[in-house]
N, C-alpha and C positions, 0 to 999 in steps of 0.2 A: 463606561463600563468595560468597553475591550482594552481599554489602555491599562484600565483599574485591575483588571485580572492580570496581566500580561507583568503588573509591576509587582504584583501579591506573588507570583512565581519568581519572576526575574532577582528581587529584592535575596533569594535564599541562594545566589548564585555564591561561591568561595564560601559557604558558611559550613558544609561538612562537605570531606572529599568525599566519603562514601559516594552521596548524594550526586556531587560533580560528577565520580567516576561512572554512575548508573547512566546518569541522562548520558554522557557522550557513546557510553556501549549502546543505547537505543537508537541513538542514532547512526551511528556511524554502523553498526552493525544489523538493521532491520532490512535493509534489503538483501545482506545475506540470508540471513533467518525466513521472510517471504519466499524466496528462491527456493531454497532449502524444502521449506514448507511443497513447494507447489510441485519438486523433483521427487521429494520423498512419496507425495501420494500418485504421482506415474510410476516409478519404481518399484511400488505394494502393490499397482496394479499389476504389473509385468509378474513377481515375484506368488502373488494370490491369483493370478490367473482372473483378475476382475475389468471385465473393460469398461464399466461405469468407472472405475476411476483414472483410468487412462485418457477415459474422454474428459471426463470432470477436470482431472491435471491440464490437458490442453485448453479447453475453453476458458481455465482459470488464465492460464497464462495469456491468453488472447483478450481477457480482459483486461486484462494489467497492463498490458500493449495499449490496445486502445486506449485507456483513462490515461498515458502517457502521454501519448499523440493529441489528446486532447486538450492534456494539460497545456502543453509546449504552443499550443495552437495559443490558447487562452491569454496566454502570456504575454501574445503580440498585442493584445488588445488591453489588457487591465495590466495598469503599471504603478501598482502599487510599491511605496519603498520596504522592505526589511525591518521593524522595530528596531535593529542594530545597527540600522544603520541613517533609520528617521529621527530617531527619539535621542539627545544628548544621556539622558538618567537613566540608563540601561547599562548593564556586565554582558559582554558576548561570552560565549560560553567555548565556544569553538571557532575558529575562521569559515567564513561564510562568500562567495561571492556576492557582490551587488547586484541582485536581479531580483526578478516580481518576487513579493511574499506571496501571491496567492496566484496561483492554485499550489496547494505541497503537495509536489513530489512523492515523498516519505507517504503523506495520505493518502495519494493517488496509489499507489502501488500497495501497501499493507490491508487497504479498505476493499480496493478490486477486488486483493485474492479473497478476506473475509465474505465477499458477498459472492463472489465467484464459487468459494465452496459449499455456500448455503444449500443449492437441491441437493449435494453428495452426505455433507453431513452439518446440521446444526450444531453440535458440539465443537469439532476445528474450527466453523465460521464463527462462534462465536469468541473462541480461542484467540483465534485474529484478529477477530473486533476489539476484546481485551488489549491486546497487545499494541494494536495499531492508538488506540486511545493514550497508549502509555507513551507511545512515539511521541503523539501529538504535546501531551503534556510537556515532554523533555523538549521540544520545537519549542514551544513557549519558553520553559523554564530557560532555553539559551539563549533566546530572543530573537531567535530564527523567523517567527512568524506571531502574528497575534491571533487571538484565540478563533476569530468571524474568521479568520483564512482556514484553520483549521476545520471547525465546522462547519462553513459553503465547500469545503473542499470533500468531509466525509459525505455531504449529501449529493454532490458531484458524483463521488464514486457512487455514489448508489442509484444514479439515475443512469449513470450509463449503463454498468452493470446489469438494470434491468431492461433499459433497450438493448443489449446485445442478448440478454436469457428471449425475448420476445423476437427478435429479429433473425438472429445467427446460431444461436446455438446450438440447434438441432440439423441445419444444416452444415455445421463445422465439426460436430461430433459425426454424422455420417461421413462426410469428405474422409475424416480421420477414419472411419472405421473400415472405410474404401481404402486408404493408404495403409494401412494397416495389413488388412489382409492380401491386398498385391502386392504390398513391396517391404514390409515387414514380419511377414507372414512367420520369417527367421527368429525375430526376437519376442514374438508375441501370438502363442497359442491361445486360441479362445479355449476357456471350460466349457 
């Protein structure tokens, strides 16, 4: 079934540029777009004078850190090959290094921030959920990864995500709010 999916995507690789040209913009461009995302709502805090989202922006980002560090960890241990680079009947889509398919990256980091912005706003979180699903698709459709890496991977981010909302977050959002007003006091008036 995971190979059966992975070649029901992969099969439409070269068949419309359109198509080509979206999956490489998801990928190659989603972690500008996360980025983007998680600066944009520190910014509108700084800007709205709100510091639930200033602290929401860092904790997001502190999770996306972590599901990194995690990932990377993960990697030493599960050595899975690449679809692109196991399977002869595959189209890569894009040049890929040869390393673990699983955990994605891509998922680690688009997933984090979706669950990461869940208490600020379920509408973004779910914004990013959408989006990050669409990452995942274009991963498959390039042959980046098979579909179970993608999927163990979004519920990775979701498990750490909510050990760090239960473990950290309320003490990294005070730390911040501590840093904040000693030594940013400059860039960021409380309303």
């Amino acid at each position: 079934m995971n190979e059966r999916i992975l070649h029901l995507l992969n099969d439409m690789v070269h068949k419309s540029a359109l198509l080509d040209w979206f999956a490489r913009f998801l990928i190659q461009g989603s972690f500008f777009i996360i980025a983007a995302a998680i600066l944009a709502v520190y910014l509108l805090g700084i800007f709205l004078k709100k510091e639930n989202f200033r602290s929401a922006a860092v904790n997001t980002g502190c999770i996306v850190v972590l599901c990194l560090l995690i990932g990377l960890l993960t990697e030493q241990f599960v050595h899975e090959k690449r679809p692109m680079f196991a399977l002869d009947n595959v189209t890569a889509l894009l040049p890929h290094a040869d390393d673990a398919s699983f955990p994605s990256d891509h998922m680690l980091f688009c997933f984090g921030a979706a669950f990461g912005f869940y208490p600020l706003s379920k509408k973004l979180s779910f914004s990013l959920m959408a989006f990050g699903l669409l990452v995942g698709i274009a991963k498959i459709f390039a042959a980046q990864h098979y579909p179970l890496d993608v999927l163990f991977t979004i519920l990775g981010a979701f498990v750490i995500a909510l050990a760090y909302r239960i473990l950290a977050s309320k003490r990294v959002a005070k730390g911040y709010q501590f840093l904040e007003r000693r030594v940013l006091r400059f860039l960021h008036k409380t309303a």
